[in-house]
C-alpha positions as CSV (number, residue, x, y, z in Angstrom):
1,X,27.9,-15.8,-63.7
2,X,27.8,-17.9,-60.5
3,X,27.1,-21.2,-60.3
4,X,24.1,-20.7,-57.7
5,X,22.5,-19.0,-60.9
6,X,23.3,-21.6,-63.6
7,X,19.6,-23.3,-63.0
8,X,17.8,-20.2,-64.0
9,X,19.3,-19.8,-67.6
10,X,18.7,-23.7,-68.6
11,X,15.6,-23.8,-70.8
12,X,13.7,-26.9,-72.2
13,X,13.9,-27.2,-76.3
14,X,12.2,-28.7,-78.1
15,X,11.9,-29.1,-82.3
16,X,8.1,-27.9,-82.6
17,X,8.9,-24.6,-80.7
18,X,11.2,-24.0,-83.7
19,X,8.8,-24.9,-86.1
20,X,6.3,-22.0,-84.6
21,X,8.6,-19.1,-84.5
22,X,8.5,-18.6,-88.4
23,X,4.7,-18.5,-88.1
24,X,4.5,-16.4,-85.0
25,X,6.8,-14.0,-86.9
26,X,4.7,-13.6,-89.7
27,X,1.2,-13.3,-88.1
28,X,2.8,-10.1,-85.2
29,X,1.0,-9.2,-82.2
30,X,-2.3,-10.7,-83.8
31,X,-1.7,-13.4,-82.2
32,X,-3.9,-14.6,-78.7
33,X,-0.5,-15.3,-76.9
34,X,0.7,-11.8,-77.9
35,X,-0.9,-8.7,-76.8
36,X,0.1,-5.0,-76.4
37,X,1.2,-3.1,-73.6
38,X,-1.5,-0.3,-72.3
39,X,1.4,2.2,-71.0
40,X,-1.2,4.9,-70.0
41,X,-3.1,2.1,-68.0
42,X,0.3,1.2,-66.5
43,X,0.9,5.1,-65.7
44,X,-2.3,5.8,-64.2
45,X,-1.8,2.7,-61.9
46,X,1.4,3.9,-61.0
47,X,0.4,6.6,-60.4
48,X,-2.5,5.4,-57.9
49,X,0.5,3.5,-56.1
50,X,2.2,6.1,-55.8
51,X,-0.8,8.7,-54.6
52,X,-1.6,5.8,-52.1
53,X,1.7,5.4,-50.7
54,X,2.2,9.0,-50.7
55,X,-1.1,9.3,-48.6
56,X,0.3,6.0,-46.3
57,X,3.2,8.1,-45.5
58,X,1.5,11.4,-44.3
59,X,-0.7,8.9,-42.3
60,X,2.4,7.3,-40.7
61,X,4.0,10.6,-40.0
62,X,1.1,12.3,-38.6
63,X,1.0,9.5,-36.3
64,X,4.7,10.0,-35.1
65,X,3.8,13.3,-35.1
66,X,1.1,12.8,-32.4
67,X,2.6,10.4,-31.0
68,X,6.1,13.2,-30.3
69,X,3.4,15.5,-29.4
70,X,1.9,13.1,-26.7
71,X,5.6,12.3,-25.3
72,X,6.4,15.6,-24.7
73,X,2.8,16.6,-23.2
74,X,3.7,13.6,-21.0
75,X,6.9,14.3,-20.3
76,X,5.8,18.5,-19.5
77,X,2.8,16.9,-17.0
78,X,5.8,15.2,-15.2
79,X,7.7,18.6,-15.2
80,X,4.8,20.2,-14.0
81,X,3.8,17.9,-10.9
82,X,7.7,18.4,-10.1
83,X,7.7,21.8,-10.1
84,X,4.6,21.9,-8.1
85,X,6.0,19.8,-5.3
86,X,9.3,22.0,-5.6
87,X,6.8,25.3,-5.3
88,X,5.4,24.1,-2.5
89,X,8.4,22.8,-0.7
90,X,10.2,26.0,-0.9
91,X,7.0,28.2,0.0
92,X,6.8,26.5,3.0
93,X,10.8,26.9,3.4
94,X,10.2,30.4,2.7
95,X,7.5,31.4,5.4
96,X,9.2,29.0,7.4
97,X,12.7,31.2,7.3
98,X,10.7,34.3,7.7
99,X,8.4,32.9,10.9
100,X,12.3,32.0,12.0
101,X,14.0,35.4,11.5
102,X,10.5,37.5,13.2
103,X,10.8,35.2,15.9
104,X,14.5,36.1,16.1
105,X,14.0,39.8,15.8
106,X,10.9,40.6,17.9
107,X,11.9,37.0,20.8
108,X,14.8,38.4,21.8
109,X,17.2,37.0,19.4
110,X,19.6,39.2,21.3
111,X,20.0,38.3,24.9
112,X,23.0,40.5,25.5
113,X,22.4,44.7,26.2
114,X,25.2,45.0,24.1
115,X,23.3,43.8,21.0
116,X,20.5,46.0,21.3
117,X,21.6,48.9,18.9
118,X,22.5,45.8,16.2
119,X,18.3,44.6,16.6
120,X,17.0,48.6,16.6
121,X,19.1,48.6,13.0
122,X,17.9,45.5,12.0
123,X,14.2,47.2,12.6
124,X,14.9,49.8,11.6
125,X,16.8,48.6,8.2
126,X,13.5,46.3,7.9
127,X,11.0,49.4,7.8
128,X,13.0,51.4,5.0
129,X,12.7,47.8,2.8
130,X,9.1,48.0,3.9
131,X,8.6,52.0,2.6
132,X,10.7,51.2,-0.5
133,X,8.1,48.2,-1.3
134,X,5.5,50.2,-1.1
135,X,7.2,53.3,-3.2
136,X,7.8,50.5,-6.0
137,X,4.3,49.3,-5.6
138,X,2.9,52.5,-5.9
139,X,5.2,54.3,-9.0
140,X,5.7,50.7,-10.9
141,X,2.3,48.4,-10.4
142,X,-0.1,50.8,-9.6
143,X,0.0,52.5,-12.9
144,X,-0.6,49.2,-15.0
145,X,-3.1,48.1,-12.9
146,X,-4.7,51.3,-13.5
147,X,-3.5,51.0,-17.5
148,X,-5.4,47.6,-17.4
149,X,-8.9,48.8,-16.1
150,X,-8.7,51.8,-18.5
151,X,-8.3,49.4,-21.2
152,X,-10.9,47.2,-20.2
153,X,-13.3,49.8,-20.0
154,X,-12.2,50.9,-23.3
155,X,-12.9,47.8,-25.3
156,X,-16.4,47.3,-23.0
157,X,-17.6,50.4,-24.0
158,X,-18.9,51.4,-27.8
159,X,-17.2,54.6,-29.3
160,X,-17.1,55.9,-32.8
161,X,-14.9,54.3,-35.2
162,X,-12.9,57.7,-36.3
163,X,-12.4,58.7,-32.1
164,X,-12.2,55.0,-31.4
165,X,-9.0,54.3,-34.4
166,X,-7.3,57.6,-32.6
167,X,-7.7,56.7,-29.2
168,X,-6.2,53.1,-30.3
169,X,-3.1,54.6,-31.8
170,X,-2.8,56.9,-28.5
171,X,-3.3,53.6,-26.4
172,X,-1.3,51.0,-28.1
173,X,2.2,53.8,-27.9
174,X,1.2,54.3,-24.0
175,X,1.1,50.4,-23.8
176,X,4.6,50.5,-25.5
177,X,5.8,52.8,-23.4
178,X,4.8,51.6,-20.4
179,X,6.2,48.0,-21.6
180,X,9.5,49.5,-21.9
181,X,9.7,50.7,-19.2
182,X,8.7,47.9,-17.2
183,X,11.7,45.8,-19.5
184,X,14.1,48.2,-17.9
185,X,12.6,47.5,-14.5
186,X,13.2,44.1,-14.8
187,X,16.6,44.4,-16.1
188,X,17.6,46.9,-13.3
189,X,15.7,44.8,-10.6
190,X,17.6,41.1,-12.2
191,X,21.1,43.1,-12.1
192,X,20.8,44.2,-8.3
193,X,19.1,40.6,-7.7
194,X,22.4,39.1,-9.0
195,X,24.2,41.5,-7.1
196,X,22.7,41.0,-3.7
197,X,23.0,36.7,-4.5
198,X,27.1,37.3,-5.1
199,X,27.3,39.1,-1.8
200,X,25.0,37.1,0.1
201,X,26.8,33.6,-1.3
202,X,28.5,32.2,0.9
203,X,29.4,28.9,-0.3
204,X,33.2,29.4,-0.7
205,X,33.4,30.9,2.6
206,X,30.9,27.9,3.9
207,X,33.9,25.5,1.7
208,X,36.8,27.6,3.2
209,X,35.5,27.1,6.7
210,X,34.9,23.6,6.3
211,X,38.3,22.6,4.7
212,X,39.9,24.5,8.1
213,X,37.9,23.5,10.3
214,X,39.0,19.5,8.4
215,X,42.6,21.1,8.7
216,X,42.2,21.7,12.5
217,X,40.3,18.3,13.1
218,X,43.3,16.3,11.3
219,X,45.7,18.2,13.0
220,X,44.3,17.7,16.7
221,X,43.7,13.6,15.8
222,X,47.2,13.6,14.3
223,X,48.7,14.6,17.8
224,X,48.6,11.8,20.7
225,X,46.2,13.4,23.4
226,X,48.0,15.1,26.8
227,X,46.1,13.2,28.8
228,X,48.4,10.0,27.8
229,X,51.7,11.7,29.8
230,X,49.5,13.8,32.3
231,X,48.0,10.6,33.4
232,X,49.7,8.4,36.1
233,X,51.1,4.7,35.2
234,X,53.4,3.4,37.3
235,X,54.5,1.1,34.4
236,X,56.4,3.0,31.8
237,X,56.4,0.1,28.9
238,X,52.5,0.8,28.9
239,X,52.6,4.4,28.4
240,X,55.2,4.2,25.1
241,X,52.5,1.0,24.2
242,X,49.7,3.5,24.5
243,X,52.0,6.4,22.2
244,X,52.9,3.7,19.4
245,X,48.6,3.1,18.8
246,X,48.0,6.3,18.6
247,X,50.8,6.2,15.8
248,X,49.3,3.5,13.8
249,X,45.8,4.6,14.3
250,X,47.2,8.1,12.6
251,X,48.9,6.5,9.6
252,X,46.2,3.9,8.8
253,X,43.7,7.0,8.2
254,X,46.5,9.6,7.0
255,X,46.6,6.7,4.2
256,X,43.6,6.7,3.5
257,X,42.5,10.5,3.5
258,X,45.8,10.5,1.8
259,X,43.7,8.0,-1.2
260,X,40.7,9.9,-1.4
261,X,42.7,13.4,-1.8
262,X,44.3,12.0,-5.1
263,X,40.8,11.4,-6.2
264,X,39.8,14.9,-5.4
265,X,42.9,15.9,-7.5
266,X,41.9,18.3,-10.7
267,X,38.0,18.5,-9.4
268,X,36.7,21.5,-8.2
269,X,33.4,22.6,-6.1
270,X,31.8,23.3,-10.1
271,X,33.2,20.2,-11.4
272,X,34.8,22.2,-14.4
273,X,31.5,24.3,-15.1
274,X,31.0,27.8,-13.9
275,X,28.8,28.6,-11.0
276,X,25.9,29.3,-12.8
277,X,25.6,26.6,-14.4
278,X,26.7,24.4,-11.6
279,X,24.1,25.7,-9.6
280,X,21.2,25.2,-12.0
281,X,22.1,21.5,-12.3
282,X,22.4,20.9,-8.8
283,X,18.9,22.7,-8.2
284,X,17.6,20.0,-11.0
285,X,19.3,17.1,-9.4
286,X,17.6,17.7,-6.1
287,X,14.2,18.7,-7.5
288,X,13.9,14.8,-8.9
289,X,13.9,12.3,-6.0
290,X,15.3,8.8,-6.6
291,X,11.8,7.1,-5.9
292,X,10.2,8.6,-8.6
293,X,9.7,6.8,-12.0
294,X,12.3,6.9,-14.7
295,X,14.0,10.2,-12.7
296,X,17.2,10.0,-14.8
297,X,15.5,10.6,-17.9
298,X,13.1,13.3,-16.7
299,X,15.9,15.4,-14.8
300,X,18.3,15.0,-18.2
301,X,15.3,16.1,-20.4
302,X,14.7,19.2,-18.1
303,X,18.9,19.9,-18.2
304,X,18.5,19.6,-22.3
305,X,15.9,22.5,-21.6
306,X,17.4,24.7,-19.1
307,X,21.0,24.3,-20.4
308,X,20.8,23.9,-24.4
309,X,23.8,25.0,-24.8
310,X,25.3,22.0,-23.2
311,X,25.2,18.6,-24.9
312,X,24.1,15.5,-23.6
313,X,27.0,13.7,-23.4
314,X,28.8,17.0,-21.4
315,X,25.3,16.8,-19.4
316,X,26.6,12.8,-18.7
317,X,30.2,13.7,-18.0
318,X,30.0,16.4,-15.7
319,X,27.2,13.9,-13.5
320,X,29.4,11.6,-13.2
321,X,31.9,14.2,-11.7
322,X,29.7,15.5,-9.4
323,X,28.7,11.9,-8.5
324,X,32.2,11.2,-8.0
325,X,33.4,14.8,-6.0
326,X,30.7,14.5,-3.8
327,X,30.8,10.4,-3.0
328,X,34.6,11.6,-2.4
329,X,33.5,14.4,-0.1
330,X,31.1,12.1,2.0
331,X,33.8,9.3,2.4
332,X,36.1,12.2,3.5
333,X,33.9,13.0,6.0
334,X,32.8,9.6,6.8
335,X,36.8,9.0,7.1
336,X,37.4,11.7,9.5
337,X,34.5,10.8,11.4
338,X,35.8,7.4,11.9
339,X,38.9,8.7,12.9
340,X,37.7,10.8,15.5
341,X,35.6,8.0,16.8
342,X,38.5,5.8,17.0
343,X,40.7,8.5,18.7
344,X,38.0,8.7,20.9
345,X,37.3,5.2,21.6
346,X,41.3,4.5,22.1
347,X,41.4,7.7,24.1
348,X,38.4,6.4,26.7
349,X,40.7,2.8,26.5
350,X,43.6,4.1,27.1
351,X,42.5,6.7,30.1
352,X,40.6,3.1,31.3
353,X,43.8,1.2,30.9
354,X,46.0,4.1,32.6
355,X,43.5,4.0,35.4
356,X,43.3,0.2,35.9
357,X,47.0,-0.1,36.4
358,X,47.0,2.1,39.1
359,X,44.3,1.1,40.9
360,X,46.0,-2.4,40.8
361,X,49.6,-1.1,41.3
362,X,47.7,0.5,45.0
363,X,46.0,-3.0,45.7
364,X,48.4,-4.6,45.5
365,X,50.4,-2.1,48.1
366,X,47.5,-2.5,50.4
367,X,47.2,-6.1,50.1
368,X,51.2,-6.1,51.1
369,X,50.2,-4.0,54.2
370,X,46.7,-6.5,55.0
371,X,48.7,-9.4,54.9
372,X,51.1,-8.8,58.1
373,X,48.0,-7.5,59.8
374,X,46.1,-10.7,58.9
375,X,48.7,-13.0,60.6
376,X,48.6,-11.3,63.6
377,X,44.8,-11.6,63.0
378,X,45.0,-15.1,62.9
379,X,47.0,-15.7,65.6
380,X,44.3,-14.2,68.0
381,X,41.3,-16.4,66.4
382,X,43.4,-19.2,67.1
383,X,43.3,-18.5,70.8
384,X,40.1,-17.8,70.5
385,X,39.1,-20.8,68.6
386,X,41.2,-23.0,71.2
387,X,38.5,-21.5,74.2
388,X,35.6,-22.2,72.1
389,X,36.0,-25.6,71.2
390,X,36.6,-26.2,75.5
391,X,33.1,-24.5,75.7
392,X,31.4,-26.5,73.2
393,X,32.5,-29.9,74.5
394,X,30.7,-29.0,78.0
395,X,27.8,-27.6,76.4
396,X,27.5,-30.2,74.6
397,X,27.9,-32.7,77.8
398,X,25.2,-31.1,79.5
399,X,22.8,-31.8,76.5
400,X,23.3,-35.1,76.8
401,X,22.2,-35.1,80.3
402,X,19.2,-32.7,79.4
403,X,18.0,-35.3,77.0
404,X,18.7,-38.1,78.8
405,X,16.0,-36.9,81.1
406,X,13.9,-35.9,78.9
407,X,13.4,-38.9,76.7
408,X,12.7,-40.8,80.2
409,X,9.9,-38.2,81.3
410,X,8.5,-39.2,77.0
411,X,8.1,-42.6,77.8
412,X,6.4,-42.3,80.8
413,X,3.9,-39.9,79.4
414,X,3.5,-42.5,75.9
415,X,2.5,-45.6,78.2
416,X,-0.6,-43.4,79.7
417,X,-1.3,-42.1,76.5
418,X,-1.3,-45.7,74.4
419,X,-3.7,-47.0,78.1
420,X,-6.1,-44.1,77.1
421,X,-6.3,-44.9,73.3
422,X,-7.0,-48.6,74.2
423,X,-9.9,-47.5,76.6
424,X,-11.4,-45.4,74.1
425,X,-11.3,-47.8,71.1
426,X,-13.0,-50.4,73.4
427,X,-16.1,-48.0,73.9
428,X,-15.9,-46.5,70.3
429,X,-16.4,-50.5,69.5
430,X,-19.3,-51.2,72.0
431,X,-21.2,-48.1,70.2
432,X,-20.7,-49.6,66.9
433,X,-22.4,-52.9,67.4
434,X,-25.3,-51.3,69.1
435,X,-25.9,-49.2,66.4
436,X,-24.9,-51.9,63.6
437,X,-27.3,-54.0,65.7
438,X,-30.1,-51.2,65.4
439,X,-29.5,-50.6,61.7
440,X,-30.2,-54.6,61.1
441,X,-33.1,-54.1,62.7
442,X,-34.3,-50.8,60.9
443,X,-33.5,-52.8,57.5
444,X,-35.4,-56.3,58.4
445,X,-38.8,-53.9,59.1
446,X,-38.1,-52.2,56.2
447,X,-37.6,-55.2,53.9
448,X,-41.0,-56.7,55.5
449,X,-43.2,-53.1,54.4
450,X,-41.4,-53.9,50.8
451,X,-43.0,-57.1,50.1
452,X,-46.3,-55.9,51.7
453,X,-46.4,-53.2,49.2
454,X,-45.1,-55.4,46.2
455,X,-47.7,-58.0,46.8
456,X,-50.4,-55.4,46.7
457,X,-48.9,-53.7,43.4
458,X,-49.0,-57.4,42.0
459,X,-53.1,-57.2,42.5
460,X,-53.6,-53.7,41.3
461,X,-51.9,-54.7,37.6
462,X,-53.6,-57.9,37.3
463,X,-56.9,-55.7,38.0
464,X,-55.5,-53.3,35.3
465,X,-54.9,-56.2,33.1
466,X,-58.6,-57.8,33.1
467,X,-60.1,-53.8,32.6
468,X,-57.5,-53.5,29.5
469,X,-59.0,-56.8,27.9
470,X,-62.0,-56.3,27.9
471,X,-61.5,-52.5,26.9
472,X,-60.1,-54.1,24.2
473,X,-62.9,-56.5,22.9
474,X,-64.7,-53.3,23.4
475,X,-62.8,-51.1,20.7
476,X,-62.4,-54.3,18.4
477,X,-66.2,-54.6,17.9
478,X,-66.9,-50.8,17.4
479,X,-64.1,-51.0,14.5
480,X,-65.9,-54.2,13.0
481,X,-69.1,-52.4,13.0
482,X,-67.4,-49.5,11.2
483,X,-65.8,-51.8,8.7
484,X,-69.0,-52.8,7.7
485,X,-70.8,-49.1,7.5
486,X,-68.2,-48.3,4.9
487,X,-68.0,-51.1,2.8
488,X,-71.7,-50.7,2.5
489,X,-71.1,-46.7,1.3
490,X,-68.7,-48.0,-1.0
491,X,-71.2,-50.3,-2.6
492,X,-73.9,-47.5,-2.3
493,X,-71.3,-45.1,-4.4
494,X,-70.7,-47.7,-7.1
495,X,-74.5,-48.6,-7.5
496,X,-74.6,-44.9,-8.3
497,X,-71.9,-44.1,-10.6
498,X,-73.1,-47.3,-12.4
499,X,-76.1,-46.0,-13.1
500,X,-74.7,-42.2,-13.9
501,X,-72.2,-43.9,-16.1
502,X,-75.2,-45.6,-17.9
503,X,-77.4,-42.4,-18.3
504,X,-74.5,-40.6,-19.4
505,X,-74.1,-43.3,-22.5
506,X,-77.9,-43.0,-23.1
507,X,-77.4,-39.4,-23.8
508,X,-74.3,-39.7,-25.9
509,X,-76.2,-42.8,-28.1
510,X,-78.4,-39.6,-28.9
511,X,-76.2,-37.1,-29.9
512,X,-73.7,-39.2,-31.9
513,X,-73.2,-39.0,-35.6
514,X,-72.8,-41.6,-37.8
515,X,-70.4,-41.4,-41.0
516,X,-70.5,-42.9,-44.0
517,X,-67.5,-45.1,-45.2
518,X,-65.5,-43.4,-47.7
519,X,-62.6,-45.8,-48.6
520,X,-61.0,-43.4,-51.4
521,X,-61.0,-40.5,-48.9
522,X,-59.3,-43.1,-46.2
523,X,-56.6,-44.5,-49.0
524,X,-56.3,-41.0,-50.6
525,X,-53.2,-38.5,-49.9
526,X,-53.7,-36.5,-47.0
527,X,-54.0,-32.3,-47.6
528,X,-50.4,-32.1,-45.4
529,X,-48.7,-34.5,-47.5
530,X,-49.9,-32.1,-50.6
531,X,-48.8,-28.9,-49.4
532,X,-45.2,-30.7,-48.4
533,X,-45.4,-31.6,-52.8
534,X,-45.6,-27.8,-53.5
535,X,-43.1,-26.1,-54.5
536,X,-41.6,-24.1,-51.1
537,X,-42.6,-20.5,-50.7
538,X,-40.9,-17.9,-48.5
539,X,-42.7,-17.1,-45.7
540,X,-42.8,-13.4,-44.2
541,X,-43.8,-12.8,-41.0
542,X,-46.1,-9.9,-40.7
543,X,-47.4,-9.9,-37.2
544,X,-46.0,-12.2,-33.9
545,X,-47.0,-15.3,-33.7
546,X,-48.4,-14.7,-30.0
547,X,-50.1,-11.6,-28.6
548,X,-47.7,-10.3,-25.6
549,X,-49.1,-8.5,-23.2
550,X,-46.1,-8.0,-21.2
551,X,-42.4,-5.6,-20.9
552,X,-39.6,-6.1,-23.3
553,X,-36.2,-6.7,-22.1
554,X,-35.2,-2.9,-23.0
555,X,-37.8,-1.8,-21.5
556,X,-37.6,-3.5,-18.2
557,X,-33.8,-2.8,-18.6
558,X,-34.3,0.9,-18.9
559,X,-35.7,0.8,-15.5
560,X,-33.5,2.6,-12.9
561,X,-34.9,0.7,-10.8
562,X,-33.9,-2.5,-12.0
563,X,-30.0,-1.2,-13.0
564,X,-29.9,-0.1,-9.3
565,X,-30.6,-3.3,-7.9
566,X,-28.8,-5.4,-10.2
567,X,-25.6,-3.4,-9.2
568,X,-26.6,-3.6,-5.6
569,X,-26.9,-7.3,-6.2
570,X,-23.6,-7.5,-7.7
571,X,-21.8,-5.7,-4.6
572,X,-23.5,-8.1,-2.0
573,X,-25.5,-4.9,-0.3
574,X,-29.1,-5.7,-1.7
575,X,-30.5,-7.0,1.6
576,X,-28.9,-4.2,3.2
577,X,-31.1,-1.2,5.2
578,X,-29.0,1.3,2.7
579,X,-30.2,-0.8,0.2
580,X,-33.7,-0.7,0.7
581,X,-34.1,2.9,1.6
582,X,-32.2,4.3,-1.9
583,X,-34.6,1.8,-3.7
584,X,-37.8,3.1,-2.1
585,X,-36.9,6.7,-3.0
586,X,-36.2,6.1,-6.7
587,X,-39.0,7.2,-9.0
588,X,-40.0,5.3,-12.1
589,X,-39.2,6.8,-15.5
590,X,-43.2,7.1,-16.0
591,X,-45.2,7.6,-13.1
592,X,-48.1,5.2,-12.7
593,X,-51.6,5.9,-13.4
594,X,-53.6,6.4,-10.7
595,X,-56.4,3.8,-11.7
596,X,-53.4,1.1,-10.9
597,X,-52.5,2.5,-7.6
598,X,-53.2,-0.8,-5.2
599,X,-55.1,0.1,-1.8
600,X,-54.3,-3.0,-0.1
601,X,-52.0,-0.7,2.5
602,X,-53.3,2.0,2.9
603,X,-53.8,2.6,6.7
């Protein structure tokens, strides 16, 4: 016993508990604290817990089992839109190949006159397939076809039961027979299908070809170009320079063609599967493209299916293999292709280089040869330039006489023109007081007119002034007189609703009634406060409390009318011209009587 579990075997005693044993021996299962054990009550709910959970887990297994069922019809609609994309990619590969080799046959795929006997064998080759077809069609389809209509016409038409169980039994062998026959079709027809795909394959002659023609590549980079020694370099150093690149460009990617064959080591086109195989898993892998959802799972799930005899792990493994031949494959390439473009671009450098170094190597030749000739050059501009420089000075000699001269013939021609500027300012001056002069005058008869017609303005508005005052005593005394008219209607008015008011109270002194006081009935309880002392009764509603002559809510709601709108409403087009045309051609659900039709627009 632990000590975690010492707590649960300490018990309280105590001295009466002993005391009541001997009693509660004596009186049995009598006693209210004891009572017996219904086992067949216990059984039978047992057994209910048991039929219950029983029934919880058929529930819970039926639902697994629809939910498996739902996952794989899932799954199967994802199979199916891939196939159906597949389907339709290689149909239109298909007529596309076939538009492609009629266009080659009947366009002159053979230019050459040589090559006409190989296109008349081709035709003809292509008519015996067409004759064949039609021979097959004819001894293979045809019948069942015709098998088919016979038997639909059979079971459409009514025959007696004995004729109708023999001809069943005669039918059903001919629909054996004819079955079997078809199987061995098939069988015969998939065998030369298989056949025909072995000798059309050409994927290890494609792999041969392309490992040679890698062979050929690595052995024409591997060699250092002719046109290195053909070319001419006057400089020796440059050319071995040139040699010892072409070296290290060789053994950098030797090394590393060299690292990706060890990878290739022990893997083979089929990744250790045979070609069957191979093929069908390649065909899956490119049916599922990476952008579609979960694609590793579906493409696995359809491997499980076309390839159960493979696990999934094997199914795993032999991805990653081909992952890992073909990533090796495309670096191979993408190696050599680097390679050749470096051997190339080194090539186009080095024919560059070659060319610059001669080029330079003859300038500077010819700059050797234009240097003598450029002394003696020299020496003849410097005669030359000694005979100029005599010319220049008296050139320049008898410009200095020239404008000498002319700067005297200048001045003489400035002094007349300043005396005729001085002439002409004096009369531009005389002209400008005159007519300053004039203007002054213009402006004093002008001012003069001015005050003439101010002073006249000034009498006109005091005129205006004396008319306006008394124009307005005038409209003061009419709005007195006025005044006084209608406080004498109001006076008038009251007069008469006085005496209205007091005819009015002579009729009502007439028709009054007088009560007796009743103190009791005044002090007593009221007939409210005695219905609130009785006892509360429940009150049933039997009718409305109001008569409603109106719609309901359903009812206005089960208008098309009114659903229309309110979606209308809802998608901002209800003050559209859409809008209003589709809810001018909806009909009502009842149409409206024709004693309600309103007339007020009728034309």
């Amino acid at each position: 016993m632990s000590s975690r579990n010492f707590c649960s075997f300490v018990t309280n005693h105590c001295s009466e508990d002993t005391e009541k044993l001997p009693q509660r021996i004596q009186v049995g299962l009598g006693h209210s604290k004891c009572k017996v054990v219904q086992y067949e009550q216990l059984r039978d709910m047992l057994e209910a817990k048991r039929l219950s959970s029983q029934l919880s887990q058929q529930k819970v297994q039926k639902v697994l089992d629809a939910a498996q069922v739902n996952k794989e019809r899932s799954v199967l609609s994802l199979h199916r839109q891939v196939w159906l994309q597949e389907h339709h990619r290689l149909n239109i590969a298909r007529h596309k190949t076939e538009k492609d080799f009629q266009r080659f046959l009947h366009g002159g795929g053979f230019k050459e006159e040589a090559d006409t006997d190989i296109l008349s064998q081709l035709q003809e080759y292509e008519l015996d397939l067409e004759q064949e077809r039609e021979e097959f069609r004819l001894t293979t389809v045809e019948p069942i076809y015709q098998l088919r209509d016979d038997l639909q016409y059979r079971l459409s038409s009514h025959c007696s039961t004995t004729n109708h169980v023999s001809e069943l039994e005669k039918v059903s062998q001919q629909v054996l027979s004819v079955r079997q026959q078809q199987e061995e079709v098939m069988d015969r027809l998939q065998c030369e299908c298989v056949s025909l795909q072995q000798d059309i394959c050409v994927n290890e002659l494609k792999e041969n070809l392309l490992s040679a023609a890698m062979d050929d590549q690595v052995a024409y980079l591997e060699k250092v170009p002719d046109e290195i020694f053909i070319a001419d370099c006057p400089y020796t150093e440059l050319r071995s320079d040139l040699i010892d690149s072409f070296h290290s460009l060789t053994e950098k990617y030797k090394l590393r063609l060299a690292i990706v064959g060890t990878r290739l080591q022990g893997l083979d086109r089929n990744c250790g599967w045979n070609a069957a195989d191979h093929e069908c898993f390649q065909h899956i892998m490119s049916q599922y493209s990476p952008s579609l959802r979960n694609q590793r799972s579906l493409y696995i799930d359809m491997l499980q299916r076309m390839l159960p005899h493979i696990s999934k792990q094997e199914l795993s493994v032999h991805e990653r293999q081909s992952d890992w031949y073909h990533f090796s494959i495309t670096q191979k390439n993408l190696i050599l292709q680097g390679w050749q473009r470096d051997h190339s671009e080194l090539l186009l450098r080095a024919l560059s280089m070659l060319e610059d170094c001669r080029i330079s190597h003859v300038q500077q030749q010819e700059l050797q040869k234009q240097r003598s000739h450029q002394q003696n050059i020299c020496l003849k501009l410097r005669a030359k330039l000694q005979r100029w420089r005599i010319q220049q000075e008296e050139a320049a000699e008898l410009e200095a006489t020239l404008a000498a001269n002319w700067y005297k013939e200048e001045e003489v021609k400035l002094r007349k023109e300043q005396q005729r500027e001085k002439t002409k300012r004096a009369q531009v001056k005389k002209q400008i007081n005159t007519f300053n002069a004039e203007k002054q005058r213009k402006q004093e008869m002008q001012r003069k007119k001015d005050m003439e017609r101010l002073a006249e303005l000034r009498r006109e508005i005091e005129e205006q002034v004396q008319r306006d005052k008394e124009r307005v005593n005038f409209r003061k005394e009419q709005f007195q007189q006025k005044l006084q008219m209608r406080e004498a209607e109001e006076k008038q008015k009251q007069k008469e609703d006085k005496e209205r008011e007091e005819r009015l109270q002579a009729l009502c002194n007439q028709v009054s009634k007088v009560a007796e006081a009743n103190p009791e009935r005044m002090m007593g309880n009221t007939v409210a406060w005695r219905v609130r002392q009785q006892p509360e009764e429940v009150f049933t509603l039997q009718r409305p409390l109001y008569q409603l002559n109106t719609y309901t809510d359903s009812q206005i709601v089960s208008d098309p009318r009114v659903r229309i709108e309110q979606a209308l409403r809802t998608a901002g087009l209800h003050n559209t011209p859409y809008a209003r045309q589709i809810l001018s051609e909806i009909q009502p659900l009842k149409p409206p009587r024709r004693d309600m039709e309103s007339a007020a627009f009728r034309s």
